[in-house]
KEKE-3310 file (N, C-alpha, C; in steps of 0.2 Angstrom, whole numbers, plus 5000, padded with zeros to 4 digits):
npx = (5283:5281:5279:5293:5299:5294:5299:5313:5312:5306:5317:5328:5324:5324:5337:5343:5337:5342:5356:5358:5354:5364:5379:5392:5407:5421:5436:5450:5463:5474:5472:5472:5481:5495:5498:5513:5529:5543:5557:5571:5580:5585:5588:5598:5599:5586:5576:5569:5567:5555:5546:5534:5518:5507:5507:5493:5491:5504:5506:5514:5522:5521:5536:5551:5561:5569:5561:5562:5558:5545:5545:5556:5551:5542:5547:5548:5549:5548:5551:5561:5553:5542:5524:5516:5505:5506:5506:5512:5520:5527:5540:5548:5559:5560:5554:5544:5538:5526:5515:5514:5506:5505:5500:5484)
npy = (5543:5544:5534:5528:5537:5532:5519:5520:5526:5517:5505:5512:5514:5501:5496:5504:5498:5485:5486:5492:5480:5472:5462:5468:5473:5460:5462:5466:5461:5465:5469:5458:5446:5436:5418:5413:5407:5412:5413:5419:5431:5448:5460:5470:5474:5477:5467:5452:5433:5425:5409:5408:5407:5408:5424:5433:5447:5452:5443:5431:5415:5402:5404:5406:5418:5432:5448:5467:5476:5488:5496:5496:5491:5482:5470:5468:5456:5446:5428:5416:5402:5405:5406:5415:5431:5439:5455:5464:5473:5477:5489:5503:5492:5485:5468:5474:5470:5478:5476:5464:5448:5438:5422:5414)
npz = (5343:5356:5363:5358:5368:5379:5382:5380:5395:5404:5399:5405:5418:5420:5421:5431:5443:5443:5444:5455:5464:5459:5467:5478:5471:5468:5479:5472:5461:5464:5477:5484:5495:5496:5501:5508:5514:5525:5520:5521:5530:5529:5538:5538:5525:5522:5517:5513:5507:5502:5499:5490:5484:5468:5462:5458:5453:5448:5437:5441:5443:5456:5466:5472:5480:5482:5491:5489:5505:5506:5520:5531:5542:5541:5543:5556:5567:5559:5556:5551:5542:5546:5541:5534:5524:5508:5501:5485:5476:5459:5456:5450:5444:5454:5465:5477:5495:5501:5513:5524:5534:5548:5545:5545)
capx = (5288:5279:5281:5299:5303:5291:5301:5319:5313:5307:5323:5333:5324:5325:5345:5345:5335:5346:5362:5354:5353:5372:5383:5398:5413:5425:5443:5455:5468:5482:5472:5473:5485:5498:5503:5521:5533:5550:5565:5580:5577:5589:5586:5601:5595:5577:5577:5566:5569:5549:5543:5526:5511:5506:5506:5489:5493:5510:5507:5519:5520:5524:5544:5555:5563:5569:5558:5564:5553:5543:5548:5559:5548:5539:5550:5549:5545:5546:5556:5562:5549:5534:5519:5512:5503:5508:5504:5518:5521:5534:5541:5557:5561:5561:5549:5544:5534:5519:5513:5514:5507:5505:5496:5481)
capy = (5546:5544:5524:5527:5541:5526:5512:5522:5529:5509:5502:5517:5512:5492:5495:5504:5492:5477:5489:5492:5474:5469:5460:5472:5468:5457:5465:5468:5455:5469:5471:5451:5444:5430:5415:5414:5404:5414:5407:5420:5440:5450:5465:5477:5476:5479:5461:5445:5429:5421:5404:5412:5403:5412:5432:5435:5454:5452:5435:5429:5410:5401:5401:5408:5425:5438:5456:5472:5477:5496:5498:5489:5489:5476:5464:5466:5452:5439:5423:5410:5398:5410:5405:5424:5433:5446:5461:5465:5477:5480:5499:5506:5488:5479:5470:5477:5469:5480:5472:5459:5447:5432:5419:5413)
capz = (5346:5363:5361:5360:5373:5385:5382:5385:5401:5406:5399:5409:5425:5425:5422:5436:5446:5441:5444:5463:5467:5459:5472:5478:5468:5474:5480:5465:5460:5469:5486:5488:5501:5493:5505:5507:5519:5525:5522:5523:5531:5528:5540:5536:5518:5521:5512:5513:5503:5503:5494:5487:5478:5462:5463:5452:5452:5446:5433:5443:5446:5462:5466:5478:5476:5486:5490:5496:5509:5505:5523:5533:5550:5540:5542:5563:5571:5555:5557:5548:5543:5547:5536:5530:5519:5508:5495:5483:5471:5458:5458:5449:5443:5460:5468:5484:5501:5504:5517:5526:5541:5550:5540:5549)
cpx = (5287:5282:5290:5304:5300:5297:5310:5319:5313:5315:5329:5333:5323:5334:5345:5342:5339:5352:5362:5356:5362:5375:5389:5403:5417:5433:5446:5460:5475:5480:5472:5479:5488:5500:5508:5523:5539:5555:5572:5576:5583:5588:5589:5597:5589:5575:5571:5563:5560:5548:5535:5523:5512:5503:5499:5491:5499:5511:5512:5519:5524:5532:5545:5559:5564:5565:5563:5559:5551:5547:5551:5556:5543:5540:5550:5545:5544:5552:5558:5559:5542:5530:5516:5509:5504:5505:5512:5518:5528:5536:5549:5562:5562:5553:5549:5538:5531:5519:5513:5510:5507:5499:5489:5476)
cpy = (5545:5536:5525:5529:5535:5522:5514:5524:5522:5507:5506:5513:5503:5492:5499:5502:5487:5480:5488:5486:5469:5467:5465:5469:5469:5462:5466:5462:5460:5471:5462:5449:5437:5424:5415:5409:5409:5409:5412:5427:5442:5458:5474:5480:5477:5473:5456:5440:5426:5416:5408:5408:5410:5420:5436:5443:5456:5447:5434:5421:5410:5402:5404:5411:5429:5447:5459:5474:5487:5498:5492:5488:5485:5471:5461:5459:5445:5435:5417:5406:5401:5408:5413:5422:5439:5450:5462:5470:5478:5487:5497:5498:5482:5476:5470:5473:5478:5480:5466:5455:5440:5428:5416:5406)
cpz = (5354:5366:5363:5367:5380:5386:5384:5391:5405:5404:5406:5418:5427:5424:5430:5442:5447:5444:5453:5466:5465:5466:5472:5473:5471:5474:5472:5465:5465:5475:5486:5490:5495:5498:5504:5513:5519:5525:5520:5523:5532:5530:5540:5531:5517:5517:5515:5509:5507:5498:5494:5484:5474:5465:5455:5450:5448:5440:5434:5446:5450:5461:5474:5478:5484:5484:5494:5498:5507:5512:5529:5540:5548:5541:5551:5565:5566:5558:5553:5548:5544:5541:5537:5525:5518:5502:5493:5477:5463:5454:5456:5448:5449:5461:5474:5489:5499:5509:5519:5535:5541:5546:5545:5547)
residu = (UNK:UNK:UNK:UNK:UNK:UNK:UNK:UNK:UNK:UNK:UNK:UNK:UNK:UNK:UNK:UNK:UNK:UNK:UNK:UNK:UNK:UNK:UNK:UNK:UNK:UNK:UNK:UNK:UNK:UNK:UNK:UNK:UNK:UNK:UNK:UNK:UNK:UNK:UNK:UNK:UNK:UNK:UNK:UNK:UNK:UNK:UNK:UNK:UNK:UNK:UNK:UNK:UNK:UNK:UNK:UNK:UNK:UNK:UNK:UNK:UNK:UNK:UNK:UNK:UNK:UNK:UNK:UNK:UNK:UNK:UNK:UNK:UNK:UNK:UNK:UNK:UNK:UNK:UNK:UNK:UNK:UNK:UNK:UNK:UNK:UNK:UNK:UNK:UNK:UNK:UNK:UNK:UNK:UNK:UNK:UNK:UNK:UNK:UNK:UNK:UNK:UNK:UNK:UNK)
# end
């Protein structure tokens, strides 16, 4: 019985050795940023038409689709043709800009 209680308190403390030295985990698939190009904003509507690469958060392949913006003072300052990166959600059937900035 000694033998045993030995060998779980060793196993316990090399997992938490090995646990210790894990590498951080990387972001989430819904905190990563999408490339995108603009190609039509639509300011009344809190609106903007993006060509996107693939939305792994969403299994959504590349296209070109309009979002509405969560809030529309995201949209300040984009332009037509702007290369971005954005975050997206879909809410209440829509999907919605998050986030959004200049692509770097």
């Amino acid at each position: 019985m000694k033998k045993l209680f030995l060998c779980a308190a060793l196993l316990a403390q090399t997992l938490l050795a090995v646990a210790a030295e894990a590498p951080a985990t990387p972001a989430s698939a819904a905190d990563a940023m999408t490339d995108a190009e603009v190609r039509k904003i639509d300011a009344a509507a809190a609106k903007v038409t993006l060509r996107h690469a693939e939305i792994r958060s969403l299994d959504m392949p590349a296209m070109t689709m309009v979002f509405q913006a969560h809030d529309k003072r995201l949209l300040d300052g984009l332009k037509v043709g702007d290369k971005v990166r954005f975050k997206a959600a879909h809410e209440g059937g829509q999907f919605i800009v998050t986030a959004i900035e200049a692509a770097k």
